[in-house]
C-alpha positions, -999 to +999 in steps of 0.1 A: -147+654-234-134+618-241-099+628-221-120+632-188-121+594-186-086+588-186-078+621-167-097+607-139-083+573-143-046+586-142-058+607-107-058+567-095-028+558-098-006+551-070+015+581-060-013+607-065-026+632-037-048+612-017-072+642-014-076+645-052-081+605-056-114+608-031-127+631-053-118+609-086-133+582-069-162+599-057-167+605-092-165+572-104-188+562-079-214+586-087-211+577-124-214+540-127-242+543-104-260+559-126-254+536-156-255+542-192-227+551-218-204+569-190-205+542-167-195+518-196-164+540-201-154+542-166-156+506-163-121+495-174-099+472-160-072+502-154-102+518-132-107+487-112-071+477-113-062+513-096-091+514-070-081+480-058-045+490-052-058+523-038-082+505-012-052+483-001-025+510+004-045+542+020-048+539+056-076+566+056-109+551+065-131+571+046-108+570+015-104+532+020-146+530+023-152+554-009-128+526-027-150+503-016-181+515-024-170+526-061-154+489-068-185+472-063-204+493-085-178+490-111-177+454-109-219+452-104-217+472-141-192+445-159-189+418-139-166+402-162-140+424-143-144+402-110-118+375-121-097+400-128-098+413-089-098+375-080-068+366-105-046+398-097-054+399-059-068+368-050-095+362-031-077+368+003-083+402-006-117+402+001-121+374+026-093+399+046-114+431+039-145+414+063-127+417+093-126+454+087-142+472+119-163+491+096-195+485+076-192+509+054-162+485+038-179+452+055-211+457+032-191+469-005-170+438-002-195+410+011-208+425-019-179+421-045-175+384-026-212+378-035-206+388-071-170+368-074-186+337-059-207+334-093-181+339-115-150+317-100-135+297-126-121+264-115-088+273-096-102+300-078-133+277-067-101+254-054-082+280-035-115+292-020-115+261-004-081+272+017-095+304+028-099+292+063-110+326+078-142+329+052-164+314+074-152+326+108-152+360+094-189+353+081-200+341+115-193+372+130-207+392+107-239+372+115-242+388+146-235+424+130-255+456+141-261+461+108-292+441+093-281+448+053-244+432+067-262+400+082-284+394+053-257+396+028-236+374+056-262+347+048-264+351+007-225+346+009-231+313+029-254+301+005-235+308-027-203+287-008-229+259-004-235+260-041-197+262-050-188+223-026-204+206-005-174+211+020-194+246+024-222+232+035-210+208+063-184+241+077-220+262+079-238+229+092-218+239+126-238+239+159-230+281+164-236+288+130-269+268+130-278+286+161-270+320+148-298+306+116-321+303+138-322+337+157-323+355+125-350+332+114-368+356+141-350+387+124-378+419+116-359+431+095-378+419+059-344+416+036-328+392+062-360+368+064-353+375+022-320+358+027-323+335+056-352+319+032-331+319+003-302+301+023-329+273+037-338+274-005-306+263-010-292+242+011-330+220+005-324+221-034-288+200-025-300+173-007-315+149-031-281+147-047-264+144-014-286+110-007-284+102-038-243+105-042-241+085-007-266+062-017-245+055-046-210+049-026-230+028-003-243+006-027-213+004-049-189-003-019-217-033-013-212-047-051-172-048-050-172-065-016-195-092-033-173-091-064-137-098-042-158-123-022-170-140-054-136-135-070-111-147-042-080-154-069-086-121-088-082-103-051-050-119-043-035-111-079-051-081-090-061-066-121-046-035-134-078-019-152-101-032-124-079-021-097-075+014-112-112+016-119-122+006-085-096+026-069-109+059-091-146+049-080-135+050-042-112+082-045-143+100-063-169+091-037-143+100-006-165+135-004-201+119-006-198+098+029-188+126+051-222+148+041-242+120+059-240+136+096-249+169+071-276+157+066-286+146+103-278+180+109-301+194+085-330+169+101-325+178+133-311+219+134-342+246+142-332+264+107-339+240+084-359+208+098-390+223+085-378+227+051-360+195+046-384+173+043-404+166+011-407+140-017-371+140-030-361+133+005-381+108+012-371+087-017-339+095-016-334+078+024-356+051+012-327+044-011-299+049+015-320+025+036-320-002+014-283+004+004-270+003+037-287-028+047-276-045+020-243-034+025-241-047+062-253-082+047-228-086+022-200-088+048-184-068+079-157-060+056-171-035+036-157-007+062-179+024+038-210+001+046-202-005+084-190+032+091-222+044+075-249+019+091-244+039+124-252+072+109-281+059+086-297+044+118-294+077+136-306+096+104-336+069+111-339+082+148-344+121+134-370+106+107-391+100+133-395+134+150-408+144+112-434+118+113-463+150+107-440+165+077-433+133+064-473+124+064-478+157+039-458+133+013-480+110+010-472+092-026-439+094-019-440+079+011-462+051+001-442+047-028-407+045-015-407+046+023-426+026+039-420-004+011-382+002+027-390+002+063-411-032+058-387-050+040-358-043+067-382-052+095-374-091+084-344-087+063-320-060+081-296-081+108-295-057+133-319-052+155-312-016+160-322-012+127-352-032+132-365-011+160-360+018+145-380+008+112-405-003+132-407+025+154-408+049+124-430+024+107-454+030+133-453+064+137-460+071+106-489+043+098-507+061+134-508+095+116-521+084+080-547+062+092-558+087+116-559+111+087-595+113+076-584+133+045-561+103+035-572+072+048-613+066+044-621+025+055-653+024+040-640+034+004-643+008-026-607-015-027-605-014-061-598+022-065-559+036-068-567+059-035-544+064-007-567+042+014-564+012-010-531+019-012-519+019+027-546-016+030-526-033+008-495-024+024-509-037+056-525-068+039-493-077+022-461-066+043-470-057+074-495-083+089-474-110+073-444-099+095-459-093+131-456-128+140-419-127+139-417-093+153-441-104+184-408-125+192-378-107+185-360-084+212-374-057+232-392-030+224-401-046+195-433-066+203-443-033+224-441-012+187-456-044+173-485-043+197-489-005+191-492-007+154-514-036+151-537-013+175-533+019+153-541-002+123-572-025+138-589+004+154-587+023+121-602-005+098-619-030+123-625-051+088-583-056+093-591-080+122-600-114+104-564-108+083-545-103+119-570-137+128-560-154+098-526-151+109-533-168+141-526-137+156-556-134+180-546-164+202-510-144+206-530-115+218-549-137+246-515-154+255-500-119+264-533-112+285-514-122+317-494-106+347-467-126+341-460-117+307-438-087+296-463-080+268-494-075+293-495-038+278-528-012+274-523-020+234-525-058+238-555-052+263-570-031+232-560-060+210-580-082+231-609-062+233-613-058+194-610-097+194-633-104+221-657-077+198-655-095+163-676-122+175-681-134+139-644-139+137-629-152+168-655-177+185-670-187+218-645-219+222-614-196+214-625-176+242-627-208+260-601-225+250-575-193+262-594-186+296-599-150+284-626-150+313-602-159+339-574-138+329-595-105+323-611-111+360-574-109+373-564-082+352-590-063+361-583-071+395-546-059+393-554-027+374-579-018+406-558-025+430-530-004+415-546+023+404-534+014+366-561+035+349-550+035+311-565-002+317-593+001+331-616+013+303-605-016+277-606-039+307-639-030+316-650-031+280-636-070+281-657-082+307-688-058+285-683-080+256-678-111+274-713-107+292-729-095+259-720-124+240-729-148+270-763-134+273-765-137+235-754-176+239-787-180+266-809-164+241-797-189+217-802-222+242-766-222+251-754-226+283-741-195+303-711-213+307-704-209+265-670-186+275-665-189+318-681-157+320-691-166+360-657-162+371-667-121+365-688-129+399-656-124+417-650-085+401-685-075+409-681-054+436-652-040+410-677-034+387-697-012+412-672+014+428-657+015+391-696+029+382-685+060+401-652+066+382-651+106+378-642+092+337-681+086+325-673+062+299-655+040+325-686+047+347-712+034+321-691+004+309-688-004+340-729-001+347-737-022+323-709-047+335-733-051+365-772-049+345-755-078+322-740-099+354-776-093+372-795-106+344-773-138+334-765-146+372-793-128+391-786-149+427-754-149+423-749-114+415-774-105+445-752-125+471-716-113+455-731-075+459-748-079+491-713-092+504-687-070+526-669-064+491-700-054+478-717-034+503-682-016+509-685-007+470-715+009+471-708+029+503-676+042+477-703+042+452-728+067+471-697+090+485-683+097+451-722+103+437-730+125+470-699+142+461-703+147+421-740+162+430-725+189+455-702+200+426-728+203+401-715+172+381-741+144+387-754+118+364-790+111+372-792+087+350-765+071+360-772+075+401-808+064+399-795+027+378-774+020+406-795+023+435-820+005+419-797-024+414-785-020+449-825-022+462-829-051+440-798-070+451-809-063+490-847-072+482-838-107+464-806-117+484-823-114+523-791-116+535-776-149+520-741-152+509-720-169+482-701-201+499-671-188+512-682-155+520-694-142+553-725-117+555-721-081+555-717-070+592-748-049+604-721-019+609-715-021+575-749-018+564-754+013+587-728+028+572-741+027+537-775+038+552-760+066+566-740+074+535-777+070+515-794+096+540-766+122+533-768+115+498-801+119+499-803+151+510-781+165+482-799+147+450-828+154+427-860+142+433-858+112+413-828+098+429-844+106+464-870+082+453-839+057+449-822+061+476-856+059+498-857+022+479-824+016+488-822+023+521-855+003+529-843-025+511-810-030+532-830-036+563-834-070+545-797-077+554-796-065+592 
């Protein structure tokens, strides 16, 4: 009958038998979980009223929980009734109700909070804001035995992140961040739900957040530039301009502190793999730009100078995303890199510059690297990623190396390291960087003196030395590349420096190739200084038994080219101590290759041979300056040739046979 509903609702009221009220509220419960036409008439605001005064003055637990329970399933039917809860007890009755040692009234009102959160007019949104226990009492229940409590902990979080963006920098804390990130590792399927849907929505915030500081940034730029252009009006003021620039600052006082937000959001376990995407990227270009430009209007623009600090440390987190930020492609072609190119020569600080460049760089290695995104051999004219990234090259970035190749370090070491990204990805790239009268810089740096003597200028050299349409015989001449190789080849023996030894080696390849070339053409074999590599012969040799193969062969054919342009010469310079003492290293490292299974006939059996030749054709004379190779020396080898010997293949016995008769020649 129709009086049952208000029967049951008058069994609510304060003063009745507690006993009696669990039932009535049991009933409720039961009820409006069920839906339909009874539920509708259970779901009054007397009901909810009563069971809300009911939960707050029993001190039974299980009476307290049933409360609980039925409330949220009244307010889950008509949730028009949560802001009546919120207006008659205010939201300190729920926040309160977390810290309740049980779950059975933890869960019901995380749940009624959930629902209220989505229906807070204005003034409750604003006094949510003073409920400074929400979020430790969240925190905690983070770490709840319960996996329903701690995925609902999380939904809460990110429904306060929708509400203000204050929200989102309290849950940006280090603990809380930490806590993300363990249940990002949660089994349980509804929390991974949750913890997605958090990560959902703290992503779908950001382009506004960049875009709101942007904004600040750029309009605290513009009124600096407007006092400085307007000295008179600044003195006197203007009453609507003062007002309007005062309301402008006052509005954007909450945009500028969500900047270490989102360092935080780069950077924190939970959420640096979601965080990056188009939007994003755009959205720093801008922020880039406007707090650049900032920091050149004037020192005085204090939003500018306060944010330049965190903008180049947001920079610094960029770059750990260089792989996510490479899945963007267009937009970072579009927006990003344009940015970083045009601070590299317009940003004063040289910070910023760095970092640019260093980002700059690490992106540029992975898209050109990317066989998907950058092809070198497709047609220009096409609007392709590949066209695309060559005319950024072409236009902004080549242009600005010169000036980068002198600025502070580490820039010219980036510098160097993009330039060999970029050239060793599109070889074609080399005449621009020649054009540019960058070649002769790279040859400069190809000293021990100079700080810029690095493996990427070595590789910058070698490229050069290789484009032998581009960069002619004279240059090579004309810079002493022959005599500065032969000493950094030297140094990089000595000291072990191997990350230089392959491109070094390669160096003194090219530099033979192209002066046997010159011979073949009637030139002199003088064309480049290529005899000075006499001196690194014997370098040559004990570097053909590197346990690194392509080292090895470079270095083989480093001694077959120096034999067949400087036959004598070569003969003496290997028949000398230096050289004799090489190929005793030479035969140990071979004899010891073959006893591990490793051994490179081919290899083995080319530099005996050469040995035999050298010891046939020399007969024991020596370049001027050097002495002879002691007889104890020549032994030595011998015997190192008879162990050898017994170890090797059939064809390299031959060899060695050769070899050892041949050095009787020098005894």
């Amino acid at each position: 009958p129709a009086s049952t509903v208000g029967l049951v609702t008058r069994l609510l009221r304060p003063g009745e038998d507690e006993i009696t009220q669990h039932y009535a509220l049991k009933a409720v419960e039961n009820i409006v979980t069920h839906g339909g036409d009874w539920a509708a008439r259970f779901t009054s605001q007397d009901v909810v009223v009563n069971t809300c005064q009911l939960f707050s003055a029993t001190r039974s637990e299980n009476l307290k929980a049933t409360a609980a329970s039925a409330l949220t399933r009244l307010l889950r039917h008509c949730t028009s009734l949560v802001q009546v809860v919120v207006d008659r007890f205010g939201l300190r009755f729920l926040v309160s109700s977390l810290t309740d040692q049980s779950s059975k009234i933890q869960q019901p009102m995380l749940n009624i909070l959930n629902l209220a959160l989505g229906e807070l007019n204005a003034r409750a949104r604003a006094a949510l804001t003073e409920e400074q226990a929400l979020l430790p009492a969240l925190t905690h229940l983070l770490e709840n035995s319960t996996p329903v409590i701690r995925a609902k902990a999380l939904l809460c979080m990110a429904l306060l992140c929708k509400l203000h963006n204050k929200w989102l920098q309290l849950v940006c804390d280090p603990r809380i961040l930490l806590l993300i990130d363990r249940l990002m590792k949660d089994k349980d399927p509804y929390v991974q739900n949750c913890v997605a849907a958090l990560q959902a929505s703290v992503v779908a915030m950001i382009p506004a957040i960049t875009d709101a500081i942007s904004a600040e940034v750029e309009s605290s730029s513009s009124r600096k530039g407007s006092r400085a252009a307007s000295p008179a009006m600044n003195r006197t003021g203007s009453g609507a301009g003062s007002g309007a620039g005062s309301a402008r600052a006052g509005a954007n006082k909450d945009s500028l502190p969500l900047l270490p937000v989102l360092l935080h959001l780069l950077t924190a376990a939970p959420f640096r793999g979601q965080v990056v995407d188009a939007a994003l990227v755009a959205s720093v270009s801008r922020l880039l730009s406007a707090a650049e430009g900032g920091s050149r209007a004037g020192s005085a623009a204090n939003a500018t100078n306060d944010v330049r600090p965190q903008v180049l440390q947001l920079m610094e987190a960029l770059s750990q995303h260089a792989g996510a930020l490479v899945e963007h492609t267009d937009a970072v072609l579009d927006h990003l890199l344009p940015t970083l190119c045009s601070l590299l020569t317009t940003s004063v600080s040289g910070d910023c510059r760095f970092l640019c460049l260093k980002l700059l760089c690490d992106i540029m290695l992975l898209l050109v690297t990317q066989s998907g995104i950058y092809v070198p051999s497709e047609a220009q004219g096409a609007d392709t990623p590949t066209a695309r990234i060559n005319n950024l090259v072409q236009q902004q970035i080549l242009p600005v190396c010169p000036s980068l190749l002198d600025d502070e370090d580490p820039i010219p070491l980036y510098t160097l390291k993009l330039l060999v990204a970029l050239l060793e990805a599109n070889p074609a790239l080399v005449a621009d960087a020649a054009r540019l009268g960058l070649v002769p810089r790279f040859f400069g740096f190809l000293s021990l003196e100079h700080t810029n003597n690095n493996v990427h200028n070595v590789r910058l050299c070698r490229m050069a030395v290789a484009a032998t349409k581009i960069v002619e015989d004279r240059t090579l001449l004309e810079h002493t590349v022959a005599d500065k190789v032969t000493a950094v080849l030297a140094y990089a023996f000595d000291n072990s420096v191997e990350p230089f030894m392959e491109p070094v080696l390669d160096i003194c390849r090219l530099l033979l190739h192209r002066t046997a070339e010159a011979i073949r053409g009637g030139a002199s074999d003088e064309v480049i200084g290529a005899a000075v590599l006499l001196d690194t012969s014997p370098i040559f040799v004990e570097a053909a038994s590197s346990p690194e193969l392509s080292t090895a062969h470079i270095a083989l054919d480093c001694v077959v080219l120096m034999k067949d342009i400087f036959p004598a010469e070569t003969a003496m310079a290997l028949t000398s101590p230096g050289g004799i003492g090489a190929f005793h290293v030479a035969v140990e490292a071979f004899d010891e290759d073959t006893r591990a299974g490793s051994a490179d006939v081919n290899l083995h059996s080319s530099l005996l041979e050469i040995l035999a030749d050298c010891c046939t054709s020399s007969k024991g004379s020596s370049l001027a300056g050097q002495a002879p190779a002691s007889a104890a020396d020549v032994s030595n080898l011998s015997a190192a040739l008879q162990a050898f010997q017994g170890a090797c293949s059939s064809d390299v016995q031959v060899r060695c046979a050769q070899a050892m008769n041949a050095l009787k020649n020098l005894m």
